[in-house]
N, C-alpha and C positions, 0 to 999 in steps of 0.2 A: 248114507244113513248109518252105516257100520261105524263110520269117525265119531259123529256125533251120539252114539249109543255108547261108543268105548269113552269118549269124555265124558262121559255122563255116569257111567263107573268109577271111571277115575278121580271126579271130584265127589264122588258120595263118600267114596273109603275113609278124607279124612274128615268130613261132616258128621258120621257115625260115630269117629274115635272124639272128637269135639263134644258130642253130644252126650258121650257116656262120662265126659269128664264133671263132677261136681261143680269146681271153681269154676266163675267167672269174670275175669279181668277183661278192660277195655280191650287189650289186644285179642284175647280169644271172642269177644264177640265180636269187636271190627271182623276177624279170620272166618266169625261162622256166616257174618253179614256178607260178607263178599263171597262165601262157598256157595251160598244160599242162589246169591245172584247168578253166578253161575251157572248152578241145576237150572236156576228158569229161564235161562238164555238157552240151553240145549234143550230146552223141552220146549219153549216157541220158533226156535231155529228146528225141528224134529217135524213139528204143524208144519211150517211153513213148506218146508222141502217135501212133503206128501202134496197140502194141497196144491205148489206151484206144477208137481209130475201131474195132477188131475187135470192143471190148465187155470187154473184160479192165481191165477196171477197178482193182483194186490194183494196176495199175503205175504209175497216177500217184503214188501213198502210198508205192511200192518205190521208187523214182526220185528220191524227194524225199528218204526217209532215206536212199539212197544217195549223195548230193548234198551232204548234212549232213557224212555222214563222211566225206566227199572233202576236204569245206573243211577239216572239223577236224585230218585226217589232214594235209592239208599246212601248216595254219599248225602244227601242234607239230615238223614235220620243220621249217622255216623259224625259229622259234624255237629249238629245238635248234644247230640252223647257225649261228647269226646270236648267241648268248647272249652269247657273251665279247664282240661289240663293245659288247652295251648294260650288260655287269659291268665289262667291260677285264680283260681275259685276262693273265698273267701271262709275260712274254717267259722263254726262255730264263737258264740260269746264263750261258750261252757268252757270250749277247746280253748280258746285263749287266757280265761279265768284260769284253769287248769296249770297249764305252763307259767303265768306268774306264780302260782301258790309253790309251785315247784322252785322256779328260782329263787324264790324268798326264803325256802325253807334249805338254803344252804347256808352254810356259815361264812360270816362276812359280807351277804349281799343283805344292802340294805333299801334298797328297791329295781324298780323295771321301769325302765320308759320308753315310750314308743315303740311299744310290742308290736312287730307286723310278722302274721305268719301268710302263707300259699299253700291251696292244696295244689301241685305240681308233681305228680307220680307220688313219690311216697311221702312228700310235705315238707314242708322248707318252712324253719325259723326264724327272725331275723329281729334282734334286740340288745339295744346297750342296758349293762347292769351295774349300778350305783353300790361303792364299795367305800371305806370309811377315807376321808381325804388322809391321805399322805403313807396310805399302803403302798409297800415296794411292787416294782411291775411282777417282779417274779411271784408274787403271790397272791395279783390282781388276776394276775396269767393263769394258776393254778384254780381261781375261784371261779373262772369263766368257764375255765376245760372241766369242772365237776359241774355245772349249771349244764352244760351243752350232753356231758356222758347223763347227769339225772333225768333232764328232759328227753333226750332221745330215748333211754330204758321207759320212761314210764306213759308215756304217748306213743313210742312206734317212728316219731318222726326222728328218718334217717337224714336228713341235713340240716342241720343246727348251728347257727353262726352268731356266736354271741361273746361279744365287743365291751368295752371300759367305756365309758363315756368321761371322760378328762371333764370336758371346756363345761361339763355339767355335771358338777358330782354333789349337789344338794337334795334333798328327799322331799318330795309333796307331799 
């Protein structure tokens, strides 16, 4: 009973320091989901080793399938939670309206096609940008790497991968 009261300390210390924290990112709640889990495996492993000393014996076998479903129950809530970053979740119209209006409003781009962005941790862009035919690459080059630094400044999304499209350089 001493082990299981000192892990039961042990993982409270950083549930407490989790819990005074403001932000919450997937990773610190997956960390308070699994602490959480935890605490309640030492508190019906705690039950169970009182009542198996009284002689009640199926509370080691209650305690255990209790235990199972606690696991199971939080990894499908954590999986639920967490799906879209390991599919990549589909941003917003607004979000994607947004970042054209951005790349448009650089000089030399004279449109966007086939915009596909992911929300994947911190968001991931992926778009070719129409530039006037017969612009030098070095300055096709340059109009891509200010489309990708404007979009990243003014949306937050840290990877940004934006491309010339050659074999289609006409405007809808």
């Amino acid at each position: 009973m001493i082990v299981i009261l000192a892990g039961m300390f042990v993982v409270a210390v950083p549930t407490i320091d989790i819990l005074r924290i403001k932000t919450r990112g997937a990773s610190m709640k997956t960390q308070l989901v699994a602490l959480f889990k935890d605490e309640i495996s030492y508190v019906a492993a705690l039950i169970a080793v009182i009542l198996v000393a009284q002689e009640y014996y199926l509370a080691d076998p209650i305690a255990s399938t209790f235990l199972a479903a606690i696991i199971a129950f939080s990894g499908m809530y954590l999986l639920k939670d967490n799906v879209h970053y390991l599919v990549g979740k589909a941003p917003s119209k607004e979000f994607i309206e947004k970042i054209e209006l951005i790349a448009k409003s650089v000089k030399g781009v004279l449109g966007v096609q086939d915009l596909k962005a992911g929300y994947i941790g911190p968001g991931i862009t992926d778009f070719p940008i129409k530039v006037k035919k017969g612009t030098l690459i070095e300055e096709a080059d340059r109009i891509a790497e200010e489309v990708k630094e404007k979009v990243s400044r003014e949306t937050g999304c840290q990877h940004c991968v934006i491309y010339i499209d050659p074999a289609n350089n006409t405007v809808k």
